[in-house]
N, C-alpha and C positions, 0 to 999 in steps of 0.2 A: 405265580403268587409266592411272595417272599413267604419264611419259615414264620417269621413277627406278625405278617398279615393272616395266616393262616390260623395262629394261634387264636389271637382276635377274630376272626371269624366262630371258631370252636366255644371261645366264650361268648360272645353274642349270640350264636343259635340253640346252647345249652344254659342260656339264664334268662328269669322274669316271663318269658311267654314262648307258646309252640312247649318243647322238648326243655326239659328241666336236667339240671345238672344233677340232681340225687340219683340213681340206677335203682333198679328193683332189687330187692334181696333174693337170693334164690326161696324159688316155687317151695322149697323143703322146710326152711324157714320159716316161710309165710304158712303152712300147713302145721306147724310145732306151735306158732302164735295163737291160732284159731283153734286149737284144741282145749275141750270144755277146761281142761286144768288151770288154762293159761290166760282165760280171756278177762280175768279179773285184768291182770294186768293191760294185757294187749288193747283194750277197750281204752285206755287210759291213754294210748304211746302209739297209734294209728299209722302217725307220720316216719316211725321207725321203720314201716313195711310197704309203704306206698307213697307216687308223685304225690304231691301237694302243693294246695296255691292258698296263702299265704290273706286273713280279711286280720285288718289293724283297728286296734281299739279304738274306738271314738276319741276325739279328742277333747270331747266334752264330756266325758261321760258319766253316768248316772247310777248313784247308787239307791237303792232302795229304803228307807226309812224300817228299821228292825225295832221289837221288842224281845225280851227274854224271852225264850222256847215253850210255847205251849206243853199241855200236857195232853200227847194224840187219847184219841179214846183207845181203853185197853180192849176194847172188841167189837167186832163189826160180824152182820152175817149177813154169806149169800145163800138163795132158799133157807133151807133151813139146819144151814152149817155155821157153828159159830166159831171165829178165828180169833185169836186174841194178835192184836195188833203189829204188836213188838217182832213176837213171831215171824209174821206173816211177810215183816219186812225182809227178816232175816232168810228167810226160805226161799223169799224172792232174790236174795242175794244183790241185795238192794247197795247202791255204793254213793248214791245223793238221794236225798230227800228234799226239800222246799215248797214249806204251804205259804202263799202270800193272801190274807183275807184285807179285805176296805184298803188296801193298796198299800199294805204294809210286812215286813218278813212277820211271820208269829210262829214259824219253826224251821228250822236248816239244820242237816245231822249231814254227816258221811259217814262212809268207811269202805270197808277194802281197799284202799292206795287214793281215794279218790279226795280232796280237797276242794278247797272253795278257788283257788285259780286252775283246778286242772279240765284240760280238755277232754271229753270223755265223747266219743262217738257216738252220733242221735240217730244212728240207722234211718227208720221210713219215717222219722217227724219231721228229718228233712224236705221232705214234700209238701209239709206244711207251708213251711218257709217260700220254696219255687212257686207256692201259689199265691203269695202273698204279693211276690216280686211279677206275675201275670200279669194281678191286679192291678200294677201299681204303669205298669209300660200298656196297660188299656185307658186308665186313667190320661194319661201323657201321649197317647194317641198314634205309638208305635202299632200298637196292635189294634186294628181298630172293631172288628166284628170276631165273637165268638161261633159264630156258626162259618168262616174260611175253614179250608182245608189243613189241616197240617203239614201236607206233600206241597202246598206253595208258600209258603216259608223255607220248608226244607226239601228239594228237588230230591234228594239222594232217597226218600219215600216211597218214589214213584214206582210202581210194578210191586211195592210191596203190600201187604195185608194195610196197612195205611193212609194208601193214597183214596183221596175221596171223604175221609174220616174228618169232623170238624172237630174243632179246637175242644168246644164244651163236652162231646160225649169222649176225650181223650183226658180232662179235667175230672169227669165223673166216673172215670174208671169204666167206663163202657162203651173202648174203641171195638169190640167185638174179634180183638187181637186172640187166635189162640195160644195159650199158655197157661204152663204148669209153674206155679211159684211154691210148691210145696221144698222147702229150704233143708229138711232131713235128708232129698233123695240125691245123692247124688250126679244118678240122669236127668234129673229135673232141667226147663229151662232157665230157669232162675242160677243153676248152681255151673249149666254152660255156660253163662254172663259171665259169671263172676271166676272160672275158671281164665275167660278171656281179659277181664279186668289186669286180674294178677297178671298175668302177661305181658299189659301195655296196648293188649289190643283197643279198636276203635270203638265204643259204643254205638255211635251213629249207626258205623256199617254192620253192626248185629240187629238192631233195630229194623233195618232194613231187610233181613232174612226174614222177616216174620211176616205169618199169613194170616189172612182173618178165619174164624169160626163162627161168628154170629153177626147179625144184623147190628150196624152199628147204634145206640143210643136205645138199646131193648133187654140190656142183661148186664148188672154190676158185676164184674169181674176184678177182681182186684190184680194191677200186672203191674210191676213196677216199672219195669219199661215206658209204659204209656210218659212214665214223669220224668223220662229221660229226654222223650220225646217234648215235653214242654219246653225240655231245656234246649233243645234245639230250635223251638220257634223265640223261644228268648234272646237266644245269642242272634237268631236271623233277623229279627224286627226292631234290634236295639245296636243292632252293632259292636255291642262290648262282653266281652267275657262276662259268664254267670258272675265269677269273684267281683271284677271290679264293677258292675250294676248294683250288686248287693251291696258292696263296700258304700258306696253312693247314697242308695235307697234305704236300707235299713241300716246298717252297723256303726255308719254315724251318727246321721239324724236319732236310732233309739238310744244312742249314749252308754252300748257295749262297752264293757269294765275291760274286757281281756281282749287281745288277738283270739284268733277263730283260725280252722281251716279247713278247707276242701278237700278231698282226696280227688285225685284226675286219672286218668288214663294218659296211654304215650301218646296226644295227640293234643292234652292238655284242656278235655273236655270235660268237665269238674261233673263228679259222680253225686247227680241233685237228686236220683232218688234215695240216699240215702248217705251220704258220705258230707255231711256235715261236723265238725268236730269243734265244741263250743263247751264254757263252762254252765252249770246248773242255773246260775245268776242269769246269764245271758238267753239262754233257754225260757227264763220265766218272763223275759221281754217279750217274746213274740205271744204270749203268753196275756201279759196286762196288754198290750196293743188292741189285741182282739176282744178284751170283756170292755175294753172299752171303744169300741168301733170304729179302731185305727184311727184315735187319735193320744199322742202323745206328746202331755206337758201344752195341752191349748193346742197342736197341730198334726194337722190330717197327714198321717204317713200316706197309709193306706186305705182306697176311697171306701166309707161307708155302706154303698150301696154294693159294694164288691161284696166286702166281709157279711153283709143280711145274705146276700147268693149263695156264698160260699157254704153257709152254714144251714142254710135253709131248703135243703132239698122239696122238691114237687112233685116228679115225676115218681111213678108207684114202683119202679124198679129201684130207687135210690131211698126208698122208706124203710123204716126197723122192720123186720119178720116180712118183709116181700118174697115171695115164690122164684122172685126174676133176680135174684142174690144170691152171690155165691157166701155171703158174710150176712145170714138175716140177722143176727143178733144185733147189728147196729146198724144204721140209714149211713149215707154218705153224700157229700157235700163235694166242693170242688179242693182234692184233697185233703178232706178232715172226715173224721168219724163222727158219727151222731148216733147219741143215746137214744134210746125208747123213752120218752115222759115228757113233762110239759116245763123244764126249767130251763131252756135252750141251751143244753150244755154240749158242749163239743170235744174232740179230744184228737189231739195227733198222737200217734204211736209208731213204734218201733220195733223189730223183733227183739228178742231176748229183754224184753220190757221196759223200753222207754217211753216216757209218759209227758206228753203235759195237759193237763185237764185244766176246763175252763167252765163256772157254771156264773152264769152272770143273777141269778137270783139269787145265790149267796156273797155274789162278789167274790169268789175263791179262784184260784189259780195254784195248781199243784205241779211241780214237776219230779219226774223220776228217772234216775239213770240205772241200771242195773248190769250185771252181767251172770242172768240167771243158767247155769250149767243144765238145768234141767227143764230148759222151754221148750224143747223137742219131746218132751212127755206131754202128751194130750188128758191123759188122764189126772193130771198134776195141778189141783186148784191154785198152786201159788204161781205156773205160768199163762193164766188165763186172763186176757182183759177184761173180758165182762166180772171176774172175779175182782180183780183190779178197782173195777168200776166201782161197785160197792164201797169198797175200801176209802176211796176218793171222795163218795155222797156222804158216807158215816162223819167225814172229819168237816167236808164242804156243812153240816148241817149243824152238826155241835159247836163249830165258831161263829155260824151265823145269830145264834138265839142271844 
């Protein structure tokens, strides 16, 4: 191999797909950026610290019809705590706002470093999204039965806590996978991922380490792995990279204002349970899609009868205040969260409080981006989603009248 040939090979195996030509920033770096001080910013600048692939704005795309900024209500309460609003953003260390009621903007604020074209990292409402994009490759008939296995999509499953597990109870958070995603501990499983993330390591092949603890499709357990796992019957049943299916399926057809990105591992497997990086604008698409039953602008993204599934939990283990939850305070759907009440509202969320709430009987759709320093305080009302939640009904109620 000539020195010319070689060279050419090194760029062709380190650009656009497989192994990216960005390198990791050292481990020490990346531990300065995630610390609570920093993550205002860091939340903002993802791509500064991690591979990324790269979704392009629509080329059609769409902006939302705005009025002048409402006036939010100056208080809301949960039980019988009253919070005055403004506050309550601020404490959440709140850095987007955006309420869209009858399908139009009626308030948009930032702050801390964050604007209306910056990418701001959606941790777990990314999951939202990978469910969306399930839907849409069942529709199209890559995937054709929710009750397959996920070990025959992806063989590499096999001898693991996985194999045997079908698609729907790995959707509903109840592959019976054991795991600790508690995100303060250190030794958690959740924080060895992501220790291997940083690295470049494989997700697949951690996925595959994992053993069952319970009966599959009998206990909501929330594991974010499971949604990594989606993303591998994705890429197996469609043939294309998570980015460029999305790119395809949603982020042109919904008419995305800004470029988007992925964060990946060294193997260039885009991080779907949580590694979406998108503006607040774009965020509130996936958002109107759904209070309108995946359809956007007269046409069906996403099939109808998916998005009533998704949202509409049955089984008594995925109901609000179930005994068979590890998360009673909200039901759960084929990744999304569901309130206790009768307005069919739904909600993707994020750690460190990303939000987008959907109540179709007020027509409201809210999104929130934060980088709240003190979400690892349990006792702390302003990191709490069910407190959240309130917050969300109080403003979803007072635009609708």
């Amino acid at each position: 191999m000539t020195r010319k040939t070689y060279l050419l090979f090194l760029f062709c195996a380190f650009s656009g797909t497989g192994l990216f030509a960005q390198s990791i920033v050292p481990t020490e770096k990346i531990d300065q950026a995630m610390e609570m001080d920093n993550i205002e910013k860091t939340y903002l600048n993802m791509s500064d610290y991690f591979r990324s692939k790269e979704l392009k704005k629509s080329t059609q795309p769409f902006n939302f019809p705005q009025i002048e900024n409402i006036k939010l209500p100056s208080t809301f309460k949960f039980q019988d705590q009253s919070f005055s609003t403004l506050d309550y953003l601020d404490s959440s260390y709140t850095q987007g706002f955006l309420v869209i009621q009858d399908d139009n903007i009626v308030y948009e604020n930032y702050w801390r470093g964050q604007k209306r074209d910056s990418k701001h990292i959606s941790w777990s409402v990314a999951k939202s999204f990978t469910s969306a994009l399930i839907g849409i490759a069942m529709e199209e008939g890559d995937i054709k039965r929710l009750d397959r296995t996920v070990d025959s999509f992806a063989p590499i499953l096999k001898g693991s806590g996985y194999e045997g597990v079908n698609l729907e109870d790995v959707l509903e958070m109840s592959s019976g996978i054991g795991f600790d995603e508690t995100y303060s501990d250190p030794e958690s499983d959740i924080s060895r991922w992501w220790g291997g993330f940083i690295r470049g390591e494989s997700q697949d092949e951690f996925a595959a380490t994992l053993q069952r603890e319970l009966e599959p499709g009998t206990f909501n357990r929330y594991i974010s792995i499971n949604t990594h796992v989606l993303g591998m019957v994705l890429v197996s049943a469609t043939g294309k990279s998570v980015t460029d299916y999305m790119q395809e399926k949603l982020w042109q057809p919904l008419g995305m204002e800004y470029d988007a990105y992925w964060l990946a591992d060294g193997n260039g497997m885009e991080m779907v349970l949580g590694g979406l990086n998108a503006t607040l604008r774009d965020y509130a698409k996936l958002g109107q899609l759904y209070l309108h039953k995946g359809k956007f602008k007269g046409k069906q993204i996403v099939p109808e009868d998916w998005i009533e599934k998704s949202v509409n939990p049955k089984k008594e283990h995925l109901l609000p205040g179930s005994k068979n939850s590890g998360s009673p305070e909200f039901g759960y759907g084929y990744q999304w969260w569901i309130p206790d009440g009768d307005e069919g509202e739904m909600m993707a969320i994020g750690v460190f409080n990303q939000y987008i709430y959907i109540n179709p009987n007020t027509q409201t759709v809210i999104v929130k981006n934060s980088a709240n320093k003190n979400y690892y305080d349990s006792t702390n009302p302003h990191s709490a989603s069910i407190v959240h939640l309130e917050l969300f009904r109080e403003i979803a109620h007072k635009e609708s009248k």
